[in-house]
C-alpha positions in Angstrom: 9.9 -46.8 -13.0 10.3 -43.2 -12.1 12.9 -43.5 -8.4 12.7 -40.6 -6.0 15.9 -39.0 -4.2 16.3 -36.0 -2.1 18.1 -32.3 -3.1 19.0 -29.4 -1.1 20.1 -26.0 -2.1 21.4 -24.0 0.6 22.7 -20.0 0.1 25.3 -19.6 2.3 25.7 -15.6 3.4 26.4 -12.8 6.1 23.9 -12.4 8.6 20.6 -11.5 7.5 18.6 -9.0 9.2 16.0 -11.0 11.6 12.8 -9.5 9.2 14.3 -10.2 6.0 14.5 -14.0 6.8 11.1 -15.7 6.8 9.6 -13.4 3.8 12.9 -14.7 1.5 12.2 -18.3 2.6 8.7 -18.0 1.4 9.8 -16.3 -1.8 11.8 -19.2 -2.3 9.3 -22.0 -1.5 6.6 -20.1 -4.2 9.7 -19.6 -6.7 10.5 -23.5 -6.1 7.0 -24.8 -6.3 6.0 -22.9 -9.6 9.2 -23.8 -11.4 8.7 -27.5 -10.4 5.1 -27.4 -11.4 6.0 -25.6 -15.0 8.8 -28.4 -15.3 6.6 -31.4 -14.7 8.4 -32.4 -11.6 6.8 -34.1 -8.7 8.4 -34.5 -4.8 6.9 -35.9 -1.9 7.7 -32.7 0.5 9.6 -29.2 0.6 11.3 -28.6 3.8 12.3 -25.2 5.1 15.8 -24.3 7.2 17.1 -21.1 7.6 19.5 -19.1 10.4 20.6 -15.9 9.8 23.5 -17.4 8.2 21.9 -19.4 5.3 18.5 -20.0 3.0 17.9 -23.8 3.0 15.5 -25.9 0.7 14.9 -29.6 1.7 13.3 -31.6 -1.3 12.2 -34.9 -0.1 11.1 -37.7 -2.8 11.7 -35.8 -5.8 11.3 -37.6 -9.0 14.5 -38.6 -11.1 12.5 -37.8 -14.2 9.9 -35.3 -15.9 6.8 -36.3 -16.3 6.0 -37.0 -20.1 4.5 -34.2 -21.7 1.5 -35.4 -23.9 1.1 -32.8 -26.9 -2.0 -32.8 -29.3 -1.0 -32.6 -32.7 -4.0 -32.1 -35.2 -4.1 -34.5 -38.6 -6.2 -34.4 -41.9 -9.7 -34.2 -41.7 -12.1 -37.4 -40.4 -13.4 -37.8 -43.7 -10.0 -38.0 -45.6 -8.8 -40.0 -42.3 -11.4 -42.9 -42.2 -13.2 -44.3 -45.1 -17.2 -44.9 -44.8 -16.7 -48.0 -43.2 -14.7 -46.2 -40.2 -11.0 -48.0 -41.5 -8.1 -46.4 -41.4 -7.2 -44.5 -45.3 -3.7 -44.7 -46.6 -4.0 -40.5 -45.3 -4.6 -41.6 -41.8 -2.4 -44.8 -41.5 0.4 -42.5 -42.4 -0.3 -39.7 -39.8 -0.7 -42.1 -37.3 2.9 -43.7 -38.3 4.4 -40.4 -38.5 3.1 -39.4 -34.5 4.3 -43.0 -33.5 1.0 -43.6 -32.4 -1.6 -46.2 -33.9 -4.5 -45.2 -36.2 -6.9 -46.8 -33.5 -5.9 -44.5 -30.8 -6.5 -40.8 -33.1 -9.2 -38.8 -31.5 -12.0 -36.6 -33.4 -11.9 -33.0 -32.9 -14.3 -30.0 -34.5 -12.2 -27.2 -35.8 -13.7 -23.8 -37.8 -12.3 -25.9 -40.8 -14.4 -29.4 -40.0 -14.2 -32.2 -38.1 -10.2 -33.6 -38.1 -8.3 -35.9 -36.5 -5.9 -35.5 -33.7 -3.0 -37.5 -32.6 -1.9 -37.2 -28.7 1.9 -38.0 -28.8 3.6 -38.5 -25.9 7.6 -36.9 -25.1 9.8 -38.0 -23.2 10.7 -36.4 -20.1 14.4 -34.9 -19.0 16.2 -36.1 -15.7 15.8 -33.3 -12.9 19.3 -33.4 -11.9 19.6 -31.6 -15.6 16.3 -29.6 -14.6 17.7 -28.8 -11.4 20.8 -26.7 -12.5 18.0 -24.3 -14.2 15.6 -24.2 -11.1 18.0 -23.6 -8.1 19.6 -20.4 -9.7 16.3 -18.8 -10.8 14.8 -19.5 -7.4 17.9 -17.6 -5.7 17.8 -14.6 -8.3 13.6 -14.3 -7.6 14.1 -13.3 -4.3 13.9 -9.8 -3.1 14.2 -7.8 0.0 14.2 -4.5 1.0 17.2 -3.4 0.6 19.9 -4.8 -1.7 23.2 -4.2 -2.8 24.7 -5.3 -6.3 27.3 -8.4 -6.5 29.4 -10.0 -8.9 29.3 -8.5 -12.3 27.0 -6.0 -10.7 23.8 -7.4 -12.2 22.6 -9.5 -9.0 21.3 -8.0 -6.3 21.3 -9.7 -2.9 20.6 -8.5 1.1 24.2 -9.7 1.9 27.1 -11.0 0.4 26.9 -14.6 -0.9 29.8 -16.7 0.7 28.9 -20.2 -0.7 25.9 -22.2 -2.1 25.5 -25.7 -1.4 23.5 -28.2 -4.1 23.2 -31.4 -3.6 20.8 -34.0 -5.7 21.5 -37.4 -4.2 25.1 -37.4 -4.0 25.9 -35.4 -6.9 26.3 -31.8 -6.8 23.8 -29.8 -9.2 26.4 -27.4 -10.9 25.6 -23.9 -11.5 27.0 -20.2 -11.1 25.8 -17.3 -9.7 26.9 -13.8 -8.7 31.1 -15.0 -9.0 30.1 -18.2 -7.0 29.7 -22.2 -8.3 28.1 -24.3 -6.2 29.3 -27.4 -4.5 28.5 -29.8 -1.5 29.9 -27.8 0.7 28.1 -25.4 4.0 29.9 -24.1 7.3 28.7 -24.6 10.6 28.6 -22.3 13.4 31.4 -19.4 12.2 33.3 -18.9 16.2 34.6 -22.8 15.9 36.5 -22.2 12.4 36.1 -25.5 11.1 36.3 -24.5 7.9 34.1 -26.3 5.1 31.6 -29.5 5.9 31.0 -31.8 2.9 27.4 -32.6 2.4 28.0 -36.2 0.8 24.0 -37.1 1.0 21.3 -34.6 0.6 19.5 -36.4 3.6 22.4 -35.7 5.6 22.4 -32.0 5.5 20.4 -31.1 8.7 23.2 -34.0 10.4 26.3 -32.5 8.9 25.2 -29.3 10.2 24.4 -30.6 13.9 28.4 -31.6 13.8 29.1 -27.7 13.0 27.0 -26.8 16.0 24.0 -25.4 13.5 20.5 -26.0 14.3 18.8 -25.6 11.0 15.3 -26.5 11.5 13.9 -23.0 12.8 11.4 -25.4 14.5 14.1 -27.3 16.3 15.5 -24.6 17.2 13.0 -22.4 18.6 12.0 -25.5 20.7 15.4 -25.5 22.2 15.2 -22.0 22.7 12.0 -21.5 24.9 13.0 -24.8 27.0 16.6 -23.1 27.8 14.8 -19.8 28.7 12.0 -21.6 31.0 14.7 -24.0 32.9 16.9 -20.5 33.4 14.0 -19.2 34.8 13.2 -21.9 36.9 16.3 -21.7 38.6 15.2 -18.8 39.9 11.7 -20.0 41.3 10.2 -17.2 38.0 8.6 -17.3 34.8 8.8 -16.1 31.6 5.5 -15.0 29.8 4.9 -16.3 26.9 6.5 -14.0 23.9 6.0 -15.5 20.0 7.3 -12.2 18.3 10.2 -11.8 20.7 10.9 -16.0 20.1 10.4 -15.7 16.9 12.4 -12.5 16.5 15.5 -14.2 18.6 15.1 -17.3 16.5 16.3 -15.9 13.7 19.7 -14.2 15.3 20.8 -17.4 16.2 22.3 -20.5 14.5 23.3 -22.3 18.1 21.2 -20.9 20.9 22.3 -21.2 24.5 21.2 -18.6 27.3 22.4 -16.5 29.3 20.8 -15.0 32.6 21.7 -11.6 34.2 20.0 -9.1 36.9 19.9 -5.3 37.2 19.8 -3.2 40.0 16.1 -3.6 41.9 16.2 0.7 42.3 15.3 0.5 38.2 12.0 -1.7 39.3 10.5 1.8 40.4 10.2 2.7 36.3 7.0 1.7 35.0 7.5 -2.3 33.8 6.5 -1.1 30.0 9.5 0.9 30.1 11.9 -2.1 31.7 10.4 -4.4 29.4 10.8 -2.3 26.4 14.4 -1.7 27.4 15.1 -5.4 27.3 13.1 -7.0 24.9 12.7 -4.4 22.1 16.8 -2.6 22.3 18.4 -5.8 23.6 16.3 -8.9 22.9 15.6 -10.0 26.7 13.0 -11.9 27.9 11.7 -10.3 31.2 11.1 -12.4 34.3 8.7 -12.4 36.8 7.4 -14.3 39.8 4.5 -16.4 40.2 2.0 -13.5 40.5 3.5 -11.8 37.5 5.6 -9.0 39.5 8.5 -8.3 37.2 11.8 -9.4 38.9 15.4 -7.8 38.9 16.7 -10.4 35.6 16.6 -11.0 32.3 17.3 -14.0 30.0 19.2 -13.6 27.2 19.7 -15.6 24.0 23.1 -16.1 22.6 24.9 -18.0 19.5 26.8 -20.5 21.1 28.4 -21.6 24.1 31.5 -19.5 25.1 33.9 -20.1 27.3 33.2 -18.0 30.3 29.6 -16.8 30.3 30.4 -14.6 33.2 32.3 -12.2 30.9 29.0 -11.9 28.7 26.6 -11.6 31.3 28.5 -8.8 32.6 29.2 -7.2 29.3 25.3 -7.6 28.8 24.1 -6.6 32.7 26.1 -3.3 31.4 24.4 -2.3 28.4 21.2 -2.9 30.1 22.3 -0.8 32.8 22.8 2.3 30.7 19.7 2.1 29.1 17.6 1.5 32.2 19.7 4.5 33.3 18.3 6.4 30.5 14.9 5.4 31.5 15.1 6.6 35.1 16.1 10.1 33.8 13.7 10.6 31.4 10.8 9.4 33.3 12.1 11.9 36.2 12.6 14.7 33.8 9.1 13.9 32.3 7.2 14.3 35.8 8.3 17.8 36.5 5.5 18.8 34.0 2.4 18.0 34.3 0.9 16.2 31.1 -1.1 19.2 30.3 2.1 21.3 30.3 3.6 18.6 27.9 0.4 19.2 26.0 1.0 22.8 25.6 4.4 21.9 23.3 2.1 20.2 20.9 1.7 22.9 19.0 5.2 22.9 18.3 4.9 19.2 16.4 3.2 19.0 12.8 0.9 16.0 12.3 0.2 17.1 8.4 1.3 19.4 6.7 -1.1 22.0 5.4 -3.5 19.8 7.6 -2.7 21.2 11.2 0.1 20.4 14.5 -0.6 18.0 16.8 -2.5 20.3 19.4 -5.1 20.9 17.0 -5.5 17.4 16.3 -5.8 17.4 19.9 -8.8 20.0 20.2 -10.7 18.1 17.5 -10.7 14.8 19.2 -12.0 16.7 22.2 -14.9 17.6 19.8 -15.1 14.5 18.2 -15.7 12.5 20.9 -18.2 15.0 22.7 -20.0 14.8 19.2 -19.8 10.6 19.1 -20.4 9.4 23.1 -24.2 10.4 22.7 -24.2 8.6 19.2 -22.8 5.9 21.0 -25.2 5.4 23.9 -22.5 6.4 26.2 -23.1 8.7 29.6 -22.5 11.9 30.1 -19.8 10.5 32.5 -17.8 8.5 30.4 -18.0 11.6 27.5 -16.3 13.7 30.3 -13.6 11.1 31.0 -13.1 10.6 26.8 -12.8 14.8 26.4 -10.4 14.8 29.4 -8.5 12.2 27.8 -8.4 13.5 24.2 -6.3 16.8 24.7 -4.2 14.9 26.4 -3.5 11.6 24.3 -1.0 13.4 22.2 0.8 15.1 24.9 3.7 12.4 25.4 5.1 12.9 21.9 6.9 15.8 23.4 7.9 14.3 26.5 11.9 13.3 26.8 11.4 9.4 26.7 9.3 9.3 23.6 10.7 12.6 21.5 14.5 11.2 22.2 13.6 7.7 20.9 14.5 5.8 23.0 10.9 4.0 23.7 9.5 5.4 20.7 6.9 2.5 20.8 5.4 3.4 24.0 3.7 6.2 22.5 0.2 6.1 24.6 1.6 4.2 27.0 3.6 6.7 28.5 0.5 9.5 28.5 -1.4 7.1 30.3 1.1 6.1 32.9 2.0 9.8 33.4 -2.0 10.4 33.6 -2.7 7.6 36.2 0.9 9.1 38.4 -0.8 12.5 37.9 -3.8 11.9 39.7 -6.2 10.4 36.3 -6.3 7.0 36.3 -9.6 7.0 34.1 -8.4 9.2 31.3 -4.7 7.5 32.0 -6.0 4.4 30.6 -8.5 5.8 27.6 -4.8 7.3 26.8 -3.2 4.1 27.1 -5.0 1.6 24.9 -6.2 4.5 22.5 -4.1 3.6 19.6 -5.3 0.0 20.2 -6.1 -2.7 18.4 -2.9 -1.5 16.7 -2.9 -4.9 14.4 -5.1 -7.6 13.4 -6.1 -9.5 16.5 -4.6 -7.2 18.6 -6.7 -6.2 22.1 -9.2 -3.2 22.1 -9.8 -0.6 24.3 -11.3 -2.0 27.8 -13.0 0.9 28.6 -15.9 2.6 26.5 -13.9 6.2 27.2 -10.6 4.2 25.4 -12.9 2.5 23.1 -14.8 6.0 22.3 -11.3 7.8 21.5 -9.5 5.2 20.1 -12.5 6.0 17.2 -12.4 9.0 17.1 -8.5 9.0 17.0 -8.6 7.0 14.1 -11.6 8.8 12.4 -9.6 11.8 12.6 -6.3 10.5 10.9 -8.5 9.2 8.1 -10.5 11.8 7.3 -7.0 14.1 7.8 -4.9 12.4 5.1 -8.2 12.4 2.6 -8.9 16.1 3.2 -4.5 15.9 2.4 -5.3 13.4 -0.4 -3.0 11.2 1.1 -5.2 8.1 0.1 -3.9 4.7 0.2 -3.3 3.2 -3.1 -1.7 -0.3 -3.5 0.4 -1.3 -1.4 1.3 2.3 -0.3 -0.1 3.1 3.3 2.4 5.1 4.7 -0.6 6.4 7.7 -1.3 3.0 8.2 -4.9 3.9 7.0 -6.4 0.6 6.1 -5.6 -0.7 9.9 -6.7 2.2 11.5 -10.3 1.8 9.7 -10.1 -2.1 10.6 -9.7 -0.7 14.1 -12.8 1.3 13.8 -15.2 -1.4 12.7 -13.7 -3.9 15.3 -14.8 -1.6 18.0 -17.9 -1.1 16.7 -18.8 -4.1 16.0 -17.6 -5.7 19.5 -19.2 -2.8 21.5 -22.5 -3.3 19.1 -22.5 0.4 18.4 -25.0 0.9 16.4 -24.2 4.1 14.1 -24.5 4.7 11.1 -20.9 4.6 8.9 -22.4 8.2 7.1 -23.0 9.9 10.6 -19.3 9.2 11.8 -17.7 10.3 8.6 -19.5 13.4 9.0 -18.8 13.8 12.4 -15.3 13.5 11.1 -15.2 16.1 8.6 -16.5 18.7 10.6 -13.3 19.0 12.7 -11.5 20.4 9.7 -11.9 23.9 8.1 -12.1 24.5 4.8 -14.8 23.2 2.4 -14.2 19.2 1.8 -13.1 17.8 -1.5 -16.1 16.8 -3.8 -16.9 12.9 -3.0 -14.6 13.1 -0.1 -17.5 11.7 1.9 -18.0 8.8 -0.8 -14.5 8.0 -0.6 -14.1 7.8 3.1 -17.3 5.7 3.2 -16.1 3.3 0.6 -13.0 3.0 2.0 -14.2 1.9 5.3 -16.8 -0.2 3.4 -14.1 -1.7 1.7 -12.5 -3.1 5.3 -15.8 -5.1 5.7 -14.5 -8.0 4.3 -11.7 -8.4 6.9 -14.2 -7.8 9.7 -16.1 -10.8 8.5 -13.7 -13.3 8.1 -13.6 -14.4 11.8 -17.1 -14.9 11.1 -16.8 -17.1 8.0 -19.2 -14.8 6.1 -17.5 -15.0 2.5 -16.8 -11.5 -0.2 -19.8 -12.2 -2.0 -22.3 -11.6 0.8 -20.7 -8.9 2.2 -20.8 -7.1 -1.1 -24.3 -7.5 -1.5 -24.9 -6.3 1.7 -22.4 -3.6 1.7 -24.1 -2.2 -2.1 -27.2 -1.8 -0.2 -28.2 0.9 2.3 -28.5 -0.2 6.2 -28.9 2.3 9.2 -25.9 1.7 11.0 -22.6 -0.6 11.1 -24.0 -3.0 12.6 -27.4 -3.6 10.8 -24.9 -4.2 7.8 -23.8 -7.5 10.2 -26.8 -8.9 10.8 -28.0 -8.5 7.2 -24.4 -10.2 6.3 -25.2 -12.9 8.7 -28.8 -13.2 7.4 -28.0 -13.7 4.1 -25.2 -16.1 4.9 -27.6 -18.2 6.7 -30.1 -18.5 4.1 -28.1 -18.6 0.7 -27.8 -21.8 0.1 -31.6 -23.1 1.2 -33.7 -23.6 -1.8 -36.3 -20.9 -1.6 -33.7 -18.2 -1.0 -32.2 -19.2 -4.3 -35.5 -18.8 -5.7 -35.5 -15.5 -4.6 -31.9 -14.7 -6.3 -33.3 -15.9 -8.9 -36.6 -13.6 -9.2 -34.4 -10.7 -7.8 -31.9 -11.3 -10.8 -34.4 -11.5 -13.5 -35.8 -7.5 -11.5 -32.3 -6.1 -11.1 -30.7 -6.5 -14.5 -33.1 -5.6 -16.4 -33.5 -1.8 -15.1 -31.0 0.9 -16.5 -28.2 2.2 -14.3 -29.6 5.5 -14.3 -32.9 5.7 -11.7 -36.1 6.4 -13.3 -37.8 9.5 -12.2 -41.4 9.4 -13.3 -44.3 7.9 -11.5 -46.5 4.1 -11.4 -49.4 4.8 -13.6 -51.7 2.0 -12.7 -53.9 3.2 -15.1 -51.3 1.6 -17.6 -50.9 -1.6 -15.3 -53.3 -3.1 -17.9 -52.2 -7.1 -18.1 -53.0 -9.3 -14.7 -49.5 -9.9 -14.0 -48.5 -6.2 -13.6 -51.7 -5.5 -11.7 -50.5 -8.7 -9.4 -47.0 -8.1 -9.3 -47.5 -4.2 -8.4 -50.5 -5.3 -5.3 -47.6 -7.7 -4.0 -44.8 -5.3 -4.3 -47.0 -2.4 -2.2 -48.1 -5.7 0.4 -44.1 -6.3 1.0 -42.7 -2.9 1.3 -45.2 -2.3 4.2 -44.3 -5.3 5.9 -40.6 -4.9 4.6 -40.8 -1.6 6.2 -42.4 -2.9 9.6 -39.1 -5.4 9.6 -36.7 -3.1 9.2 -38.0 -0.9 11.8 -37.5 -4.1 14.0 -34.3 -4.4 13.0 -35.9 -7.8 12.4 -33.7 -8.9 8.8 -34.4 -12.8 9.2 -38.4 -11.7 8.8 -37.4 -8.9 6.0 -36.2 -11.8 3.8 -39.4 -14.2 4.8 -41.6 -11.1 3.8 -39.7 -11.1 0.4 -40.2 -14.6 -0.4 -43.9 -13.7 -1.3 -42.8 -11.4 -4.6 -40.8 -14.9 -6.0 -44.5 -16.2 -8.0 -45.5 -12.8 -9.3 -42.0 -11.9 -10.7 -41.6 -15.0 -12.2 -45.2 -14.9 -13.6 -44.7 -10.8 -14.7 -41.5 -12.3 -16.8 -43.2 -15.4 -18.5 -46.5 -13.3 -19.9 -45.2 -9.3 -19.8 -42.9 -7.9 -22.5 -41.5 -5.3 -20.7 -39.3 -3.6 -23.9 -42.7 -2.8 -25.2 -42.8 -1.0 -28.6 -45.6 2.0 -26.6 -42.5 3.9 -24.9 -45.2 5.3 -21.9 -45.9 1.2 -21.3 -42.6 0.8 -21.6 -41.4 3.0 -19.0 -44.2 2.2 -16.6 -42.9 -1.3 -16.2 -39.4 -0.2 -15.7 -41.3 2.0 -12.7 -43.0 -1.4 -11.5 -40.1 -3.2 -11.5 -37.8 -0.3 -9.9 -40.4 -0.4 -7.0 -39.8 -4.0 -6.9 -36.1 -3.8 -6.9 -36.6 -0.9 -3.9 -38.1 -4.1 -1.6 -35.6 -6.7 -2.5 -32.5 -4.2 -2.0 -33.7 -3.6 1.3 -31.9 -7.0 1.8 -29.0 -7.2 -0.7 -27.9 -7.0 -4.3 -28.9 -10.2 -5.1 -26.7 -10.1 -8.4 -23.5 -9.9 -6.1 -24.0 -13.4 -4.4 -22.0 -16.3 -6.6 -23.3 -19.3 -6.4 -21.5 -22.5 -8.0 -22.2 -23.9 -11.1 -24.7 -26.9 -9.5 -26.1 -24.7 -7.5 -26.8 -21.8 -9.6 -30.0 -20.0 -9.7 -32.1 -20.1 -13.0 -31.8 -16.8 -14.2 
């Protein structure tokens, strides 16, 4: 019987920067999981603890022994195995023997030399504690990080040093050595008590042996305790804290015992905007900010700190100070910032490079004036809100030389700052079409509110794209240094939620025309592609899966958003029986016709067979009433109207040779069947749907 016990490996180190944590730990768990899997080892669970301190995995139910391994080893032929009768020969008796296996049990198997026989012989499987002291070092060395520094002998490279590494199986240690360490039962709790090293006796025990050095090692625990301590500070106070999962999660992983502290600043520093009080506190310092019932920020901040010490006055002060000094900061920026008026600020753009060779950032600038003046109209938006968008985009850019954002301080409140100055200054509309234009900044971030934001958030974005292509600074991999791929995610989330309906080619040329000089050859294509190729991300909120939206996306559609609805058409229909049929007739059409587009004319005084006569009378009946569809927008009816080429294409294949030997016949029914192709693409490329093997059109 195969027993189950538990095992931990812990890597004991210096603090870890806070972003380095949670992408090592899942390095570790994939590491872990492979290595197990190759091994033949099974375990219940895999449990995850970290602080910055230490890199923990938790195995729960792990099995004390390998799985057998069955191996197929092949034997003489059948007919030298067995006699006629189907007994056993001397020749197969003593194969069998020799694979510890009985003559009954060989299987049959057809090799390029003839039918043999083939003995599955089982091994026997090592203990994992064995297994173990070859896993848990691999896992460590496999995981990586942005920046590393050699230790040891100088051939492993890890974050920070490497102060211990605990492995326990059970109640024995799993011995091993890595970078000038062997490991052991011991960890270290929280480093300020100096309690020097805590034996973990009992794998189960190490969260509990921990808890007695003051370390909460369950990052859920923890984060639990966290957000309660910060909401009861607050509610001393009669306040709130807003909810904040990056900052949590961010102060989560500074911390191996978290207690709080709460502190207050001077109410003169509530006359700053509260994105630049907030941004003091939670991005420099790690605060959460406070507020009152009604969400008016309030003179305090909470803070989150590793352990209990023994006068909390003397941190609070020590913290109310640095706070201090950067709100300080704040105030004189901000008041050296509105002595110009944002367009004076927008003057010194010209004076900042956005690419090189490309242009500064005042004629970006003067292009997204253009841009948008050239998009509202395509956009359906009024003459009013164009006005407010071309106000807005020579002045988006203008805080990047103000003091607050050029000293960076509150780097990240580029946009934020233009629109506060605009709405101070007297522009409240344009203020926010500044603000929220670099939004949705990340997946599932807000857009725009406004159609003026919306209207030059797009543009904003169409003109960095289009700028680093013209640079050919194209993303390739996973290099993105412009953050291109999530700027043209942007662009089709705003379309799509504001149902703009534009075509993807008209935008990309309204792009390109900001920029002198003659474009690159295909630097259209590749633009279009490229946003194309974001589709897919658009459409997973909408459970529409890759296949559909490459069939739609192969095929031409009017604007963005037609591509959408076809997506959605096609999605609803796939898997209903006559749609299949359809794939299927579209299949047996759209691989049979050359990749190069056939330029000469339907004779139809060569249609001379019944099925080419019918098949080309249906074809010309669809692609009028394909045509009426589309001008509908109507793509539920284009694919109903389609339905009615399924019998003639399937009767054109069964009687027609198309390959005929007379090359003018020949070509003629490619012709036909290009036509027919031009009605069913109006749809999709039906070849690009994938269907699963019961469900799988007859081709």
């Amino acid at each position: 019987m195969n027993l189950t016990k538990d095992a931990i490996l812990e890597i004991g180190c210096e603090e870890l920067p806070s972003s380095y944590i949670r992408p090592a730990i899942d390095q570790m768990v994939s590491a872990a999981e492979a290595s197990l899997k190759d091994h033949r080892i099974s375990y219940q669970h895999l449990y995850t603890y970290y602080t910055p301190r230490r890199l923990a995995l938790f195995f729960k139910g792990l099995s004390d022994m390998q799985e057998d391994a069955t191996k197929e080893v092949t034997g003489p032929l059948v007919s030298i195995a067995f006699d006629e009768h189907g007994l056993p020969t001397r020749a197969g008796e003593g194969f069998a023997k020799a694979q510890g296996v009985s003559a009954a049990s060989l299987k049959r198997k057809m090799t390029p030399k003839g039918e043999v026989v083939v003995a599955m012989k089982k091994g026997g499987g090592r203990q994992t504690a064995e297994i173990m002291a070859e896993v848990f070092p691999e896992v460590i060395k496999k995981i990586r990080f942005p920046k590393v520094q050699r230790w040891g002998n100088g051939d492993f490279l890890f974050a920070r040093p490497i102060r211990w590494v605990c492995s326990v199986y059970s109640r024995s240690v799993i011995p091993f050595e890595i970078a000038g360490l062997y490991s052991s039962r011991e960890t270290h709790g929280l480093r300020a008590l100096k309690q020097g090293p805590l034996d973990v006796v009992e794998a189960g025990d190490y969260l509990e042996v921990l808890r007695q050095g003051s370390v909460i090692a369950d990052p859920a625990e923890r984060r639990n305790l966290i957000w309660n301590k910060v909401q009861q500070a607050a509610a001393e106070k009669g306040a709130v804290v807003p909810p904040d999962q990056d900052l949590l999660d961010d102060v989560n992983n500074l911390i191996e015992s978290p207690d709080v502290i709460m502190g207050s600043f001077d109410p003169k520093y509530l006359e700053l905007p509260d994105q630049v009080i907030v941004t003091a506190m939670r991005e420099h310092q790690k605060y959460f900010a406070v507020r009152d019932t009604t969400g008016k920020l309030l003179p305090y901040f909470i803070g989150v700190i590793n352990g209990t010490p023994k006068d909390k006055q003397v941190v609070i002060r020590a913290n109310e100070g640095v706070l201090k000094a950067r709100l300080e900061d704040a105030k004189f920026f901000v008041s050296e910032d509105m002595k110009l008026s944002l367009e004076g600020w927008a003057e010194k753009l010209s004076g900042i490079t956005w690419l090189e060779g490309i242009g500064t950032m005042a004629d970006k600038s003067l292009r997204l004036q253009k841009l948008v003046k050239k998009l509202a109209p395509l956009f359906g938006l009024s003459k009013d809100v164009a006005k407010t968008a071309e106000n807005a985009a020579i002045l988006c850019k203008a805080d990047l030389a103000t003091n607050i954002i050029r000293e960076k301080e509150f780097n990240s409140l580029q946009g934020v700052m233009g629109g506060l100055y605009a709405a101070r200054q007297g522009k409240p509309l344009e203020g926010e079409a500044i603000q929220y234009h670099y939004f949705p900044r990340f997946a599932g971030d807000k857009l725009p509110p406004s159609p003026a934001g919306a209207l030059l958030s797009v543009a904003d974005k169409l003109d960095t794209i289009a700028g680093c292509f013209r640079a050919r600074l194209i993303p390739s991999g996973s290099q993105d240094p412009f953050a291109l791929r999530r700027q043209a995610l942007g662009i089709l989330q705003i379309l799509l939620a504001n149902k703009y309906a534009i075509s993807l080619e008209d935008l990309v040329k309204a792009a390109q025309s900001g920029f002198a000089g003659k474009a690159k050859p295909k630097e259209k294509d590749e633009i279009l592609e490229f946003l194309k190729g974001r589709l897919q991300s658009v459409l997973e909120s909408r459970n529409i899966p890759y296949d559909v939206v490459n069939a739609v996306a192969a095929t031409e559609a009017p604007t963005f958003i037609d591509l959408i609805e076809k997506a959605e058409t096609v999605n609803r229909f796939k898997m209903e029986k006559d749609f299949q049929e359809l794939a299927t007739a579209a299949g047996r059409v759209l691989r049979i016709l050359p990749e190069k587009k056939l330029t000469n004319k339907l004779s139809q005084a060569l249609l001379k067979e019944t099925e080419e006569r019918e098949l080309h009378k249906a074809v010309e009946t669809v692609a009028k009433a394909v045509a009426v569809a589309l001008e509908k927008r109507d793509y539920v009816d284009v694919r109903q109207e389609l339905q009615a080429l399924v019998r003639p294409i399937h009767a054109f294949f069964e009687k027609i040779l198309v390959m005929d030997k007379n090359a003018k016949v020949k070509n003629n029914r490619l012709v036909l069947l290009q036509e027919t192709a031009g009605a069913l693409l109006a749809l999709c490329d039906f070849r690009k749907l994938v269907y699963s093997s019961d469900t799988t059109p007859k081709q």
